[in-house]
C-alpha positions as CSV (number, residue, x, y, z in Angstrom):
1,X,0.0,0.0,0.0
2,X,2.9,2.3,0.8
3,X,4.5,1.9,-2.8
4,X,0.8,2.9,-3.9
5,X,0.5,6.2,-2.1
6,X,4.6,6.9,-2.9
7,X,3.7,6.4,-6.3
8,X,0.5,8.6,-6.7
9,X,2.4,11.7,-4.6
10,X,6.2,11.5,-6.2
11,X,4.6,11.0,-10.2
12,X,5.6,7.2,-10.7
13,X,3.7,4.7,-12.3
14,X,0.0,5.3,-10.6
15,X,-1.6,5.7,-14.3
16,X,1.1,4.1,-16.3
17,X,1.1,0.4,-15.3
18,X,-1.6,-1.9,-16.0
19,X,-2.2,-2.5,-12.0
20,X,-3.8,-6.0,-11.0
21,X,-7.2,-5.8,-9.5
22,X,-6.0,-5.7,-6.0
23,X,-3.5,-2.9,-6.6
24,X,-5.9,-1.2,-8.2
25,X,-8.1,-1.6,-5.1
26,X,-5.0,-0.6,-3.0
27,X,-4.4,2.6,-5.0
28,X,-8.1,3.7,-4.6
29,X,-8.1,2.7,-1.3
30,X,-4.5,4.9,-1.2
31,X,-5.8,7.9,-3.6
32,X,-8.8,7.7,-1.0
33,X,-7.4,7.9,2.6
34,X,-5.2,10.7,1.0
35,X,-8.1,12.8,0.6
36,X,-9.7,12.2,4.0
37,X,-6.8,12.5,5.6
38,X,-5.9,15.9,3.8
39,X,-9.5,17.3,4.2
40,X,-9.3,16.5,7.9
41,X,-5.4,18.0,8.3
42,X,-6.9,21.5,6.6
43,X,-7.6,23.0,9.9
44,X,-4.6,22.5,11.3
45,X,-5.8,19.9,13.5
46,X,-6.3,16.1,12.8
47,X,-8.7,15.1,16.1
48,X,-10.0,11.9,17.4
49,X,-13.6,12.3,15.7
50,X,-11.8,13.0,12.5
51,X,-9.3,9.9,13.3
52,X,-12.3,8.3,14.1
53,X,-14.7,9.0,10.9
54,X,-11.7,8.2,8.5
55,X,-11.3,5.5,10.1
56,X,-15.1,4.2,9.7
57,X,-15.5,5.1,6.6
58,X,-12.4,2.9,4.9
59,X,-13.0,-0.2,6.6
60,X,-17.1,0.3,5.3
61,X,-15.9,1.4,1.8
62,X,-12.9,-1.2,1.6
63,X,-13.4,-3.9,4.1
64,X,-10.1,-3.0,5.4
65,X,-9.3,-4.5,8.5
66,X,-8.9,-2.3,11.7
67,X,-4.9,-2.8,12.0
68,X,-5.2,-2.4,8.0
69,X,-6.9,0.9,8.1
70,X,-4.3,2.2,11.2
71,X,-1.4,1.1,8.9
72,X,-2.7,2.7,6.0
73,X,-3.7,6.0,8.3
74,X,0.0,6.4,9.4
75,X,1.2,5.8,5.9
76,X,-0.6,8.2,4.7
77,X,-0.2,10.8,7.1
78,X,2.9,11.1,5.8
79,X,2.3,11.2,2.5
80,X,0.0,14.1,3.3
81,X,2.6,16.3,4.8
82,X,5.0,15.7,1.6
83,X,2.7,16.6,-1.0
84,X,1.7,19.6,-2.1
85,X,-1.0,18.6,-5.0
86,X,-4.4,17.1,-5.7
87,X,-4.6,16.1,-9.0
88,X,-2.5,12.7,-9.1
89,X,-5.4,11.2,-6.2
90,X,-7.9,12.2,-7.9
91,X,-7.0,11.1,-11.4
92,X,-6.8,7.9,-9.7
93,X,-10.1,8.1,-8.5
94,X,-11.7,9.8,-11.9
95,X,-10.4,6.8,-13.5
96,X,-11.0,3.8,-11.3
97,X,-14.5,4.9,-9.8
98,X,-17.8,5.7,-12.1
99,X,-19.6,8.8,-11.1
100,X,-21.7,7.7,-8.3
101,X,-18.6,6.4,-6.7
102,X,-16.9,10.0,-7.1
103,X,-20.3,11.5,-5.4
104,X,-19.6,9.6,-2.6
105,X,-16.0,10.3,-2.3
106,X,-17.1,14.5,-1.9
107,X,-20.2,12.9,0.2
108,X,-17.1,11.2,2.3
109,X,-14.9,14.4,2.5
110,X,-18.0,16.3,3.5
111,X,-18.6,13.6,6.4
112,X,-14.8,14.5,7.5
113,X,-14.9,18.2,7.5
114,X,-17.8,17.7,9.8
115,X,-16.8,15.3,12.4
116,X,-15.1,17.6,14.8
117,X,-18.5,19.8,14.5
118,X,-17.2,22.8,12.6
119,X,-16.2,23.3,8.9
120,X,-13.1,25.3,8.5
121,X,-12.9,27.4,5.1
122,X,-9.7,25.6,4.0
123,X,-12.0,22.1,4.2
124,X,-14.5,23.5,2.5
125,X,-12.2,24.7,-0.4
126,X,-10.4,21.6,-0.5
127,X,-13.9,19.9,-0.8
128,X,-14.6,22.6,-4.1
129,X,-11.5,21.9,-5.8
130,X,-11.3,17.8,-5.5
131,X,-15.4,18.5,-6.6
132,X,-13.9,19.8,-9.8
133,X,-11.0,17.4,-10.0
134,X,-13.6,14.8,-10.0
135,X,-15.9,16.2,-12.6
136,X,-18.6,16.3,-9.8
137,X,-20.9,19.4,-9.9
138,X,-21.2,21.9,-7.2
139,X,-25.1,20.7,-6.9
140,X,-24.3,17.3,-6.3
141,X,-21.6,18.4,-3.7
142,X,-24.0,20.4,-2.2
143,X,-26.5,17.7,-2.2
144,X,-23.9,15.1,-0.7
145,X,-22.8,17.6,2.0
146,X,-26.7,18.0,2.5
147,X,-26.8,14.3,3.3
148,X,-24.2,14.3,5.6
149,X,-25.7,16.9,7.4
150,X,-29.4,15.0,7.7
151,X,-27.3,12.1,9.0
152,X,-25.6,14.1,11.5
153,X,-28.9,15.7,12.8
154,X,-30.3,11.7,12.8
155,X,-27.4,10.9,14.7
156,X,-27.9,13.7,16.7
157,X,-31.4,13.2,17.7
158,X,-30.7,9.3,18.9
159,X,-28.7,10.0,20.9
């Protein structure tokens, strides 16, 4: 997984080899926990909710295992603070998931900028610009961060 997320930040191979079905799965999964990761680190901060919701939502989306999803959180972590760029994770993800999957990935990102119960400006323009990288429109952002916000008043309301 480590040799995914190298590849994707420092411009080897990600889009020029012909990946296996399980590396291609790995550099999703890679491309992915990058933009979690980097939407949650926007603030400055990088909390346990945030830990937490990240967490969650690559085990549900990958059925990565617990110690899978911690390795592939510290892995990352690090690849966040070397890279400066968006556009090599989500070319990966504009080519290996069909649109509804890239809704969800912004519907994700949304679900991270809200887990520590206030949206920073920087999240929110991370979340505009990966909506554009993705060829998602701003309405179906919008409607995805609408969801998120339903479920968080559900949530809310349960408890």
């Amino acid at each position: 997984m480590l040799a995914h997320i190298k590849s994707l930040i420092f411009g080897a191979a990600a889009g020029d080899i012909q990946p296996s079905d399980a590396d291609a799965d790995d550099r999703v999964a890679a491309a992915t926990a990058v933009l979690l990761i980097e939407t949650a680190v926007m603030d400055g901060e990088f909390d346990a909710d945030e830990r937490a919701t990240i967490g969650r939502l690559l085990m549900e989306r990958f059925g990565i295992s617990e110690n899978g999803v911690d390795t592939l959180m510290v892995e990352t972590e690090q690849a966040v603070a070397d890279s400066v760029e968006l556009f090599s994770f989500t070319r990966v993800l504009r080519s290996d998931y069909d649109h509804a999957d890239r809704v969800k990935m912004i519907e994700m990102m949304w679900e991270v900028a809200y887990a520590d119960g206030v949206i920073h400006d920087y999240e929110a323009n991370l979340i505009r610009r990966a909506t554009g990288l993705l060829h998602v429109s701003d309405r179906e952002s919008g409607e995805a961060r609408k969801r998120v916000l339903e479920q968080l008043d559900k949530e809310a309301g349960a408890a």
